[in-house]
C-alpha positions as a LaTeX table, in Angstrom:
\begin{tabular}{lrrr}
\hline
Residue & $x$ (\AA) & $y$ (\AA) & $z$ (\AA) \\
\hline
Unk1 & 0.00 & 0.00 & 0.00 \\
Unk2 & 0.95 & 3.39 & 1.19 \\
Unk3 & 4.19 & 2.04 & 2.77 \\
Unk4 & 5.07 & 0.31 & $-0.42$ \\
Unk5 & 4.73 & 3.51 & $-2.44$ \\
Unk6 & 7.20 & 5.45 & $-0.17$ \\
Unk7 & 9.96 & 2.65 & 0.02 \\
Unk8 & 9.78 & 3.04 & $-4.06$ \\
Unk9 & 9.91 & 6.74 & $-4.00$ \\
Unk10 & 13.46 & 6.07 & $-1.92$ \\
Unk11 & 14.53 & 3.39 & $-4.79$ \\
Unk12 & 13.71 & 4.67 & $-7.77$ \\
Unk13 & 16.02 & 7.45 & $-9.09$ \\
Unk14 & 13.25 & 9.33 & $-10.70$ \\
Unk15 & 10.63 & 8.83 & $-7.64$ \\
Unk16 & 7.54 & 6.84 & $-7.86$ \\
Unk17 & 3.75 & 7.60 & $-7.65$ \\
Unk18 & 1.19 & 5.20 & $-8.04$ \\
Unk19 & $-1.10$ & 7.22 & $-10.30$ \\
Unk20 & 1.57 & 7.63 & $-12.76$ \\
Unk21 & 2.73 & 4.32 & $-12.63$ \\
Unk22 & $-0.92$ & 3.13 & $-12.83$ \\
Unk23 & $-0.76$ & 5.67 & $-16.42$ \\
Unk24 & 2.24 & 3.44 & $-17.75$ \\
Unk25 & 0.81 & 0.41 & $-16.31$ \\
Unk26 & $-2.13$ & 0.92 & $-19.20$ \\
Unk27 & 0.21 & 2.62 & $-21.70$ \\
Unk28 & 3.09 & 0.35 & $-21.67$ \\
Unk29 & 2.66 & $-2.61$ & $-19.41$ \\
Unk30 & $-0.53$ & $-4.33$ & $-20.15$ \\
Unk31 & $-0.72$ & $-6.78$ & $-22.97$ \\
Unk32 & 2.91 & $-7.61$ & $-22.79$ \\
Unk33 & 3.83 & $-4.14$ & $-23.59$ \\
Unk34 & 1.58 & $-3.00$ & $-26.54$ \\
Unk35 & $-0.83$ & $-1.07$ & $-24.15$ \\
Unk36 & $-4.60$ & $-0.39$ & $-23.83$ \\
Unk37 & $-5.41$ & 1.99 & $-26.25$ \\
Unk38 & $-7.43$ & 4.17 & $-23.53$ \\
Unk39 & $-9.42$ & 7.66 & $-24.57$ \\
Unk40 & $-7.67$ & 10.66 & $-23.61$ \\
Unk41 & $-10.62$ & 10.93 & $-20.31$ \\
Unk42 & $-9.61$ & 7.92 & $-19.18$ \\
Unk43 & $-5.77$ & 8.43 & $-18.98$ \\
Unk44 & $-6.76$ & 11.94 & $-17.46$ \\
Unk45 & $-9.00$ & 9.82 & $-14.60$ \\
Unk46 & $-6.14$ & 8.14 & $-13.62$ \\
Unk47 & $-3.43$ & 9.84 & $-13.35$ \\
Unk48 & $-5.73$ & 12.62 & $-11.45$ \\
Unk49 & $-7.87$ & 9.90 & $-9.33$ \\
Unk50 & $-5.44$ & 10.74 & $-6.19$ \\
Unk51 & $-4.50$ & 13.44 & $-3.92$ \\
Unk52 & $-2.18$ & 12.76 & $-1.12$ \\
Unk53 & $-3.17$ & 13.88 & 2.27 \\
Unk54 & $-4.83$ & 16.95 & 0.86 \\
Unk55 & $-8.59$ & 17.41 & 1.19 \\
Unk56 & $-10.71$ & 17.17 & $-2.12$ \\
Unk57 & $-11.32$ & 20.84 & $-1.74$ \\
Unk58 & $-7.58$ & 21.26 & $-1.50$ \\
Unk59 & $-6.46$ & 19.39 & $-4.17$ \\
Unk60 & $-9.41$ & 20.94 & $-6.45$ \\
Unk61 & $-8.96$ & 24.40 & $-5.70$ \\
Unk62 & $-5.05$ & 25.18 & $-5.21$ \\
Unk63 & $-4.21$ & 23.57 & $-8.85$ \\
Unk64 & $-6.97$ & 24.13 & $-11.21$ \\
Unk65 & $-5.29$ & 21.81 & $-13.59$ \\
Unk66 & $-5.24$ & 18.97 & $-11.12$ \\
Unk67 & $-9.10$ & 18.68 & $-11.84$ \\
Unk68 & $-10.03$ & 16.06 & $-13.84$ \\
Unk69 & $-11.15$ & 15.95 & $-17.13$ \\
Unk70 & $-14.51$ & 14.22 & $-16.45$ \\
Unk71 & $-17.54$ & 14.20 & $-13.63$ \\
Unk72 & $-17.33$ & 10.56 & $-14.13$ \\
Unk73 & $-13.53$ & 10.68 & $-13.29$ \\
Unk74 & $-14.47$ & 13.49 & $-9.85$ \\
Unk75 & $-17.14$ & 10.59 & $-9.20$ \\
Unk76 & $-13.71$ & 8.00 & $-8.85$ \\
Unk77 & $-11.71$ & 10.37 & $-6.73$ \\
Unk78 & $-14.81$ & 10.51 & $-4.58$ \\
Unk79 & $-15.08$ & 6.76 & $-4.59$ \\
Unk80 & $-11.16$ & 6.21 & $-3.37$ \\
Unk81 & $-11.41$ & 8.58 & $-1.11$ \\
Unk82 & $-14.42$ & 7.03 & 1.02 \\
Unk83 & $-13.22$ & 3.54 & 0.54 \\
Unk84 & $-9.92$ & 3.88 & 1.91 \\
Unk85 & $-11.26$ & 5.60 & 4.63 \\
Unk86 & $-14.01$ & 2.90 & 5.38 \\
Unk87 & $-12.02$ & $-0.02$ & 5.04 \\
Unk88 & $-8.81$ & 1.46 & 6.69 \\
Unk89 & $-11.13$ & 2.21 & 9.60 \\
Unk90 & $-12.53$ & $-1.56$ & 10.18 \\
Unk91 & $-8.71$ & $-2.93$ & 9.16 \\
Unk92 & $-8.25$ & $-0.90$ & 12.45 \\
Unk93 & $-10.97$ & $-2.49$ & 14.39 \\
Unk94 & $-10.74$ & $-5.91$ & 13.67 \\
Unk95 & $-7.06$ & $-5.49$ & 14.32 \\
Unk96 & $-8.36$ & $-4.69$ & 17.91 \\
Unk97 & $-6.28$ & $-1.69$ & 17.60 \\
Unk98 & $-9.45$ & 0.65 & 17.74 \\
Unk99 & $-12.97$ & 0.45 & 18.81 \\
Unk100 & $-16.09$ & 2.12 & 17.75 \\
Unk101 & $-16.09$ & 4.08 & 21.06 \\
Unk102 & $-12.84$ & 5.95 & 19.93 \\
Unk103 & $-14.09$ & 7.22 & 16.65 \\
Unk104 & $-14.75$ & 10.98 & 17.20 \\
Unk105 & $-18.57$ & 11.84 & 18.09 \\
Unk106 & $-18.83$ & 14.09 & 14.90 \\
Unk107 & $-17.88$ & 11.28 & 13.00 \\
Unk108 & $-20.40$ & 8.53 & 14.48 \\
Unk109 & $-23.40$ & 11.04 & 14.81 \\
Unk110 & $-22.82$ & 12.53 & 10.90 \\
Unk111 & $-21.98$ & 9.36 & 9.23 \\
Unk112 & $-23.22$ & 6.58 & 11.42 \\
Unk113 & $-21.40$ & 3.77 & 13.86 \\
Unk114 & $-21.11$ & 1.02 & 11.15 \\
Unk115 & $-18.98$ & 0.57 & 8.19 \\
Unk116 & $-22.37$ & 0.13 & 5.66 \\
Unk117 & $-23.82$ & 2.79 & 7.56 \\
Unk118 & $-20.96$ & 5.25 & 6.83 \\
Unk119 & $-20.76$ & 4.20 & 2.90 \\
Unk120 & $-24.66$ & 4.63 & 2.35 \\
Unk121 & $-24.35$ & 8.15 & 4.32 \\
Unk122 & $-21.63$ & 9.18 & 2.07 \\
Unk123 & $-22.33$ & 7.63 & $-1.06$ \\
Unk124 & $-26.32$ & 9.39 & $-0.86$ \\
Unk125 & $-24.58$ & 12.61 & 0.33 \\
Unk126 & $-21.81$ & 12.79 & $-2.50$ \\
Unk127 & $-25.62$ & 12.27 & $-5.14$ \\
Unk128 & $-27.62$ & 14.60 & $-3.68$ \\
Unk129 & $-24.95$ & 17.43 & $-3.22$ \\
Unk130 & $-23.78$ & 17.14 & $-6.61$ \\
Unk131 & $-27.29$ & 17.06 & $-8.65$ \\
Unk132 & $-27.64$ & 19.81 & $-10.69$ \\
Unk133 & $-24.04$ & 20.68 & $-10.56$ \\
Unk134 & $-21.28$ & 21.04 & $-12.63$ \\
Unk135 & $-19.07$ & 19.84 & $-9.73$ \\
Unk136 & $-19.09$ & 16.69 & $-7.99$ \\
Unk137 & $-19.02$ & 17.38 & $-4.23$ \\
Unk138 & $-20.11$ & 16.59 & $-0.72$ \\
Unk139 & $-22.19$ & 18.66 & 1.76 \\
Unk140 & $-20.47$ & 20.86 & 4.21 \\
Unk141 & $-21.80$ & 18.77 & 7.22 \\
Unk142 & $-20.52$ & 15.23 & 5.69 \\
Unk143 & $-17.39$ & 16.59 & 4.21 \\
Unk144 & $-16.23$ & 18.00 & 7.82 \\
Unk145 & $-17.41$ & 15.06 & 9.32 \\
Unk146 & $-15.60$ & 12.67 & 6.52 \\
Unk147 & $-12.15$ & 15.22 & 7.27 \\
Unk148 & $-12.36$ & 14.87 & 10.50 \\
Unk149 & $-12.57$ & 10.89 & 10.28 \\
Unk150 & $-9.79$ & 10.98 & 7.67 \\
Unk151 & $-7.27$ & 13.26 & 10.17 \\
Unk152 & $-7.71$ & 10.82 & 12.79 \\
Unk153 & $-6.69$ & 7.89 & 10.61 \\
Unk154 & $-3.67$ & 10.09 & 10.05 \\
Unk155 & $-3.23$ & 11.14 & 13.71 \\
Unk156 & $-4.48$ & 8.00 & 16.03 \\
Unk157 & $-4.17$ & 4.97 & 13.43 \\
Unk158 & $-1.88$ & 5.03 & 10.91 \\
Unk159 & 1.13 & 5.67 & 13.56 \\
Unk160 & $-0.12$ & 2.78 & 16.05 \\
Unk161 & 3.19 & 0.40 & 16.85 \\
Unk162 & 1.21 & $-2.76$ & 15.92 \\
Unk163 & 0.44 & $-1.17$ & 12.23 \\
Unk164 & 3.87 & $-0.01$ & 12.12 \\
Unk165 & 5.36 & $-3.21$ & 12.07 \\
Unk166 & 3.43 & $-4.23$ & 9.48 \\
Unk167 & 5.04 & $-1.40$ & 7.42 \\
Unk168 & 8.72 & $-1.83$ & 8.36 \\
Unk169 & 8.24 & $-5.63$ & 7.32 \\
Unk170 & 6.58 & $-4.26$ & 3.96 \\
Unk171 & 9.72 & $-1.92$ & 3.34 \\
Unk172 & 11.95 & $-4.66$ & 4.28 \\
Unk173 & 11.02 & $-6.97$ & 1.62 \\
Unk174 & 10.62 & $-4.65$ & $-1.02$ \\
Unk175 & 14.12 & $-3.64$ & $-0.25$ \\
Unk176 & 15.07 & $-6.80$ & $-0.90$ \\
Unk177 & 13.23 & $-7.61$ & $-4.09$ \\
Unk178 & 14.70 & $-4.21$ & $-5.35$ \\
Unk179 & 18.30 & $-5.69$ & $-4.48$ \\
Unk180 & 17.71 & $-9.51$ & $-6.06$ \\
Unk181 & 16.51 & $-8.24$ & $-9.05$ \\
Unk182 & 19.10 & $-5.89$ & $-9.50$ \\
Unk183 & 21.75 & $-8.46$ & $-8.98$ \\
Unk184 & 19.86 & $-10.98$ & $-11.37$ \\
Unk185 & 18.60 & $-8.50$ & $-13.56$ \\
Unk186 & 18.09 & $-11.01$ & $-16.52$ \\
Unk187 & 15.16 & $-12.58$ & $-14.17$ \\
Unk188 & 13.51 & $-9.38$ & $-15.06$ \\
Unk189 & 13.78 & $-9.76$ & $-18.87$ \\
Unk190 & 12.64 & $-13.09$ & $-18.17$ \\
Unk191 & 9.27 & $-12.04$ & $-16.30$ \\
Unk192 & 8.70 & $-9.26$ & $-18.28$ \\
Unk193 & 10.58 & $-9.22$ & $-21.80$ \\
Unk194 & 9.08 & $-6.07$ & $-23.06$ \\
Unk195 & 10.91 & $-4.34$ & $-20.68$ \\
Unk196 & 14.51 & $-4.82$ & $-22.68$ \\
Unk197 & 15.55 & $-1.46$ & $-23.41$ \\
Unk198 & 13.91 & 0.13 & $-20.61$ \\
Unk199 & 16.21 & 1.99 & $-18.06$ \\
Unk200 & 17.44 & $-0.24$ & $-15.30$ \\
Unk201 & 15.61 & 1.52 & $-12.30$ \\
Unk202 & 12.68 & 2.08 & $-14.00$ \\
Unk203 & 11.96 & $-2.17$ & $-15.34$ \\
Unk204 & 13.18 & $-2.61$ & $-11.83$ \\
Unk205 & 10.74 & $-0.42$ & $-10.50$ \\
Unk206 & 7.84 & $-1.84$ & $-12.87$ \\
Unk207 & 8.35 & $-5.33$ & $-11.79$ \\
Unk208 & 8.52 & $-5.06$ & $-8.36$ \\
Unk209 & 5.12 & $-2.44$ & $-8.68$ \\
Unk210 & 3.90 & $-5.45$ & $-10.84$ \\
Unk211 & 4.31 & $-7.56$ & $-7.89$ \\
Unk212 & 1.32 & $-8.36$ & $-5.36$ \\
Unk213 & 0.60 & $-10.64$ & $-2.59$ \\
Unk214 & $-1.31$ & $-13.93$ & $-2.91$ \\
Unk215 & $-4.87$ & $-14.33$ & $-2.12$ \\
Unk216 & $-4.44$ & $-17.09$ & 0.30 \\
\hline
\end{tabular}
């Protein structure tokens, strides 16, 4: 996840994002290097589909440019945003690292006390704010309340010791992938032959992005 994404911002000489990688993941990657083919829109949805740890309105409003191309692809940016938020919420819970109890009050009186209570609160809020607009958006009362749940992700959750050794174990092993396959470079070629002619750090980089765990 997040963690992965730093440790290959340190690696790669040229940094590492995963919206742009996700762009050459559809340009270059797919179909063994010959590409999708995608509509200028689509391209534009997801490279722009992410913003960091600034708020929508931040990331909308400081950089003009940085809005998408499309409602449909606001509607996606929208749609990461409340899932990671959800589901990094109940990762915390069932990781007995947070209860309910500790969620702040705005949060649980605006948006509910249960993850499919939170979704359908958002989800209708995001519909009904942006009918009739040529902006997709939330309501003021939701989109404090959805801040406010997002800041204490960042300041109670993301930081707890238990989740941090999850991350130092991530960074670890990606370290070491990074390393292998530099020292047995030809294993890359091997994986991934389209990438022959591709700057080292960058087919390293594209493997190891490539790379995920297994569903078991």
């Amino acid at each position: 996840g997040h963690m992965g994404e730093e440790v290959l911002n340190k690696l790669s000489v040229t940094g590492f994002h995963h919206s742009r990688q996700s762009l050459r993941v559809v340009d270059f990657l797919e179909k063994a290097g010959r590409g999708l083919n995608l509509t200028a829109e689509v391209r534009d949805g997801i490279v722009n589909h992410s913003k960091g740890r600034k708020t929508i309105n931040q990331w909308q409003e400081k950089d003009e440019t940085a809005r998408p191309l499309t409602l449909e692809a606001e509607v996606v940016q929208y749609a990461d945003w409340i899932a990671y938020i959800n589901h990094d919420v109940d990762d915390a819970i069932m990781m007995h690292q947070l209860n309910y109890n500790q969620v702040p009050v705005i949060v649980r009186k605006a948006l509910g006390n249960s993850h499919a209570k939170r979704i359908d609160t958002m989800v209708r809020d995001v519909i009904y704010a942006s009918w009739n607009s040529n902006r997709i958006k939330m309501s003021p009362a939701i989109l404090v309340a959805t801040e406010t749940l997002r800041r204490f992700l960042y300041e109670k959750v993301y930081n707890l010791p238990a989740i941090a050794k999850y991350n130092l174990r991530a960074e670890l092993i990606i370290t070491r992938l990074f390393k292998y396959y530099n020292r047995n470079f030809q294993r890359v070629l091997s994986e991934m032959p389209w990438l022959k002619g591709v700057p080292r750090n960058q087919a390293l980089i594209d493997v190891i992005s490539s790379l995920t765990d297994s569903a078991s």
